[in-house]
C-alpha positions in Angstrom: 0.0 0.0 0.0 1.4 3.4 -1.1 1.3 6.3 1.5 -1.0 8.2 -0.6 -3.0 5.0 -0.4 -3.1 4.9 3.4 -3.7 8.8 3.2 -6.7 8.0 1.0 -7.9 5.1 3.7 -7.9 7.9 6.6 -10.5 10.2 4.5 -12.7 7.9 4.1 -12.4 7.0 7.9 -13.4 10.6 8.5 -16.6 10.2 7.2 -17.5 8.1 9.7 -16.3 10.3 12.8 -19.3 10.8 15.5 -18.4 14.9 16.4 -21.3 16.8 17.1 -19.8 18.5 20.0 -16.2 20.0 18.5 -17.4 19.3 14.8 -13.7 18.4 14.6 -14.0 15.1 12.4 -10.6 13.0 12.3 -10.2 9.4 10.9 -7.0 7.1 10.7 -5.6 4.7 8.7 -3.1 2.3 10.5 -0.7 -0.2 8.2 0.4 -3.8 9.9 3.8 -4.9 8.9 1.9 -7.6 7.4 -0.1 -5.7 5.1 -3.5 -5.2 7.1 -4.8 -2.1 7.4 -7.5 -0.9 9.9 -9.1 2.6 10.0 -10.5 4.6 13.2 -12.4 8.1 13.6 -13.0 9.9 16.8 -16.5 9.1 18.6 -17.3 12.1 20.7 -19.8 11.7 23.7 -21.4 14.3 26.0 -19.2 13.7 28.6 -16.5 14.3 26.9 -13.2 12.3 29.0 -15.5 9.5 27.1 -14.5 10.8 24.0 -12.1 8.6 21.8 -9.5 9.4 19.1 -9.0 8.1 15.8 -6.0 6.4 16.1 -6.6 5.0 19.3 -10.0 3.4 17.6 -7.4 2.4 15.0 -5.2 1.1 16.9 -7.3 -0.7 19.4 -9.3 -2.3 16.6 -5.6 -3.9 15.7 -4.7 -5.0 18.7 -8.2 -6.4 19.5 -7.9 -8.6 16.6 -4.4 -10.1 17.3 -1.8 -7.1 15.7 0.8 -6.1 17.5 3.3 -5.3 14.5 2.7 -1.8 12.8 4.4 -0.1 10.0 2.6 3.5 9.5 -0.5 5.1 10.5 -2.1 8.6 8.5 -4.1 10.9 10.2 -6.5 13.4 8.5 -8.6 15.8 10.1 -10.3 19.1 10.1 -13.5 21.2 11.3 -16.9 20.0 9.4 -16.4 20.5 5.5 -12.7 21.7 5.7 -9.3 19.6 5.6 -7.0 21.0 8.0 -3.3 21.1 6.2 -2.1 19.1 9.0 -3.9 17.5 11.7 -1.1 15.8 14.5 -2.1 13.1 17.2 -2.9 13.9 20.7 -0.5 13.2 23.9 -2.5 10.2 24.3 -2.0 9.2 21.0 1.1 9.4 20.7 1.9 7.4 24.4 -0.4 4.9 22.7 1.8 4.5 19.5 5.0 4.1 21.9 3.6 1.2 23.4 3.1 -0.8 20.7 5.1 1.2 17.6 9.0 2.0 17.3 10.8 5.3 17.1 10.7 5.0 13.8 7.0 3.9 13.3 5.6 6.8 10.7 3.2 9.1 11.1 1.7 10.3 7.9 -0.1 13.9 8.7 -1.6 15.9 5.9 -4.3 14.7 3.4 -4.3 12.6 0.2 -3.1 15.4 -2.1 -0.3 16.7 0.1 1.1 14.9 3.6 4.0 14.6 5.3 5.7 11.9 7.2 7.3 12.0 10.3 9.1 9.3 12.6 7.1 8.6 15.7 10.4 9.9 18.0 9.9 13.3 16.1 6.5 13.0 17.2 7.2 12.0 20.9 10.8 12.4 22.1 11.0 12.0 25.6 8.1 9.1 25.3 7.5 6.5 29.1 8.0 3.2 27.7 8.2 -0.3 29.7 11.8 0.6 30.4 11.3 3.4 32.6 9.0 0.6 35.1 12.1 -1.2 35.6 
């Protein structure tokens, strides 16, 4: 799967996004190192600590299913009707990609027709890993 592919995968994820509170509609596209991919958008709720991201739907879909190996996720996001240029993942995102991504897992942010790609220790430098529990 191309990166414009995956880019592509996290639109249409978007359309899908449950925001009536922010309007803010993000989807996700997450690529296995075997090939599968598996898309998330954020589902808002009225009380909103209930609220959950894209990627972490993404990325919880994965592991629910038995993937624990990931090559690149794309994220794509942007108030109702409008792409944002660039859309980045939250804190918790990103402490959720350390856990089961490397440092050099990539992070596609952008939109089909222009993205860029970043290395997930660009993303979160100083990130709390199992190490720092031992």
């Amino acid at each position: 799967m191309t990166d414009a592919q995956l880019m592509a995968a996290a639109e249409g994820a978007r359309e899908q996004s449950y925001s009536p509170y922010s309007h803010f509609r993000v989807g996700a596209a997450l690529l296995t190192k075997s090939g599968k991919l598996y898309t998330g958008c954020n589902i808002e709720n009225a009380a909103y600590p209930a609220t959950v991201c894209a990627e972490r739907t993404a990325i919880f879909k994965a592991v629910s299913e038995g993937e624990r190996e990931f090559s690149a996720i794309a994220i794509v996001g942007g108030k109702e009707g409008e792409t944002a240029p660039f859309c980045a993942p939250c804190g918790v995102c990103r402490q959720v990609m350390a856990e089961f991504c490397g440092k050099d897992f990539r992070v596609l942010l952008g939109n089909s027709a222009h993205f860029e790609a970043y290395p997930l220790d660009m993303l979160l430098p100083f990130s709390f890993t199992e190490k720092d529990l031992s």
